[in-house]
C-alpha positions in Angstrom: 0.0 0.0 0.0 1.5 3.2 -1.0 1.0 6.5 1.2 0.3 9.9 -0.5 3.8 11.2 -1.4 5.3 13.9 0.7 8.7 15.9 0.6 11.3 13.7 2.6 13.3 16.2 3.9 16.7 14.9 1.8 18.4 17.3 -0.6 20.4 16.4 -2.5 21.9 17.6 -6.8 21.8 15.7 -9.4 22.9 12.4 -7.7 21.2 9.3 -6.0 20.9 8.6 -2.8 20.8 5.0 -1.3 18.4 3.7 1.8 19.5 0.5 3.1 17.9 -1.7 6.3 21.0 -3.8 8.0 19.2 -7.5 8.2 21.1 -8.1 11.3 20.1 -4.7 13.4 16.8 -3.8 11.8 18.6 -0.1 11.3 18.1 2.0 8.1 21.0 3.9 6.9 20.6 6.6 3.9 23.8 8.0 2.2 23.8 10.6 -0.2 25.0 14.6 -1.3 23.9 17.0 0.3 23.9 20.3 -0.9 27.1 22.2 0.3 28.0 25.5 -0.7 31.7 25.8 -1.9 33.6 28.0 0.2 34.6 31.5 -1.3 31.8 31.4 -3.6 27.6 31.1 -4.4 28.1 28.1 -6.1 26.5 24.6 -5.0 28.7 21.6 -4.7 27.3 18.7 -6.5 28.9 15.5 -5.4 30.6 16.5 -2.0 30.6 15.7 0.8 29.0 12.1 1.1 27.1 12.0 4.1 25.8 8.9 5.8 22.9 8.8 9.0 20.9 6.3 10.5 16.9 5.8 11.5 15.2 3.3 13.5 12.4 3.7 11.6 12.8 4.6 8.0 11.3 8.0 8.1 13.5 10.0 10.6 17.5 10.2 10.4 19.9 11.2 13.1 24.0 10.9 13.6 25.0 12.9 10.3 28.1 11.5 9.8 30.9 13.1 6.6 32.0 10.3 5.0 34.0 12.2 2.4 34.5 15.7 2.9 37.3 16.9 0.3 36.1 19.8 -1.7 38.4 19.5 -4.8 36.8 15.5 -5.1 33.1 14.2 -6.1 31.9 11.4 -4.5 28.3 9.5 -6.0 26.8 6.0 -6.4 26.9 4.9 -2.8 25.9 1.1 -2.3 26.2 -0.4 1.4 26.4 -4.2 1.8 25.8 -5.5 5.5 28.7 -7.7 7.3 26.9 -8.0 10.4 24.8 -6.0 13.3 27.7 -3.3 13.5 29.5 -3.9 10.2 28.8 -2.5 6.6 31.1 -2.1 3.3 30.5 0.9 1.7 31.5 1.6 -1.9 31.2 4.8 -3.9 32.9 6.2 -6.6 34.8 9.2 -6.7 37.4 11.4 -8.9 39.2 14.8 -9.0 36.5 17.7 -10.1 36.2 19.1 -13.1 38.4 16.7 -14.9 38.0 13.7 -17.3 38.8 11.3 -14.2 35.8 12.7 -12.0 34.1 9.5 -10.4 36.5 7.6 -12.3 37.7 5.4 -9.6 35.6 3.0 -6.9 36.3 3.1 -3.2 34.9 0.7 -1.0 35.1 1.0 3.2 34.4 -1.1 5.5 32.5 1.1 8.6 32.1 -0.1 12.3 28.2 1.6 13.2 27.0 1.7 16.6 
């Protein structure tokens, strides 16, 4: 049953976000862009920083946690695969900025979570 659709309170550019429910804990995390203003200027960053937070119950996210923060990088494509109760992989790609090699390469961490 779907509800009647409602602003969700994440911004984010021109890049996807992921939601993701760890089997073992029952937690959602979301990762994703918000926007960020580049410092020095009016323009909107689109791919930094990646951002990750958590929800008990799929609607409301706390612990806004940088995951990537360097301004002169983009980070996009987040996918999270679940290890165990406090365990995830995350991988994402990312690349210098304005460049041919932006989101040209894949990173993949592994994150402890509460």
């Amino acid at each position: 049953r779907w509800t009647t659709p409602a602003p969700s309170g994440f911004e984010s550019p021109t890049s996807p976000m992921i939601i993701e429910r760890n089997p073992y804990s029952g937690i959602y995390y979301a990762i994703w862009n918000p926007y960020a203003r580049v410092p020095g200027t009016s323009e909107i960053s689109g791919r930094t920083p990646l951002v990750i937070a958590q929800s008990r119950d799929g609607i409301n996210f706390t612990d806004f946690t940088v995951l990537e923060g360097d301004s002169t990088m983009g980070f996009c494509y987040p996918a999270i695969g679940f290890i165990s109760k406090n365990e995830m992989l995350v991988s994402y790609c990312f690349g210098p900025v304005n460049t041919a090699k932006q989101l040209s390469e894949t990173r993949i961490r592994r994150i402890q979570v509460k």
